[in-house]
C-alpha positions in Angstrom: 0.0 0.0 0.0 3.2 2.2 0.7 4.2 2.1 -2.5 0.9 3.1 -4.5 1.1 6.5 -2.2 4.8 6.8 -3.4 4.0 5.9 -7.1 0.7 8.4 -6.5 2.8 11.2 -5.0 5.5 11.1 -7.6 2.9 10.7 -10.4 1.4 13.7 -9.1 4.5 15.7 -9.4 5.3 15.0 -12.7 1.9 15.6 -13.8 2.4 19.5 -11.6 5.8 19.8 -13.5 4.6 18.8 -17.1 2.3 21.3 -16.5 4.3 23.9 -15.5 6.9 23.4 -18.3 3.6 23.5 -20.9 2.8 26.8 -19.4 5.8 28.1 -20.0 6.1 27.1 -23.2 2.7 29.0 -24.3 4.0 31.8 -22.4 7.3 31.7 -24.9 5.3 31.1 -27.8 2.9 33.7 -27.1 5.6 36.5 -26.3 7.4 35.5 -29.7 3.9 35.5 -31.8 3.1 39.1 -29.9 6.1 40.2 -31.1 5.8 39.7 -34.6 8.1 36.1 -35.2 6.1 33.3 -36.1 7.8 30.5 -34.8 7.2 26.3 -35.0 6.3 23.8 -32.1 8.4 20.2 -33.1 7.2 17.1 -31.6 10.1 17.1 -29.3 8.3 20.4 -27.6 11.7 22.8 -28.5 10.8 25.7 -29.9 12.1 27.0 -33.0 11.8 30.0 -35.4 10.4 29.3 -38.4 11.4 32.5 -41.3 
């Protein structure tokens, strides 16, 4: 029982930290389409300029 409350803590974490680093990517994306780049989203979630 221990360890489905360790596997349901850590799965929570990741799940906060995924989201976090998807926030942050919008915010990127958003601050580099506001400022007039359009820029591309690759599978591997980098984020790249596209001229």
């Amino acid at each position: 029982m221990a360890r489905l409350k360790e596997r349901e803590d850590e799965n929570r974490r990741l799940k906060k930290m995924y989201a976090e680093e998807h926030f942050k990517a919008e915010l990127v994306k958003e601050t580099l389409t506001k400022n007039g780049k359009a820029i591309s989203t690759p599978r591997d979630g980098h984020l790249g300029s596209v001229e």
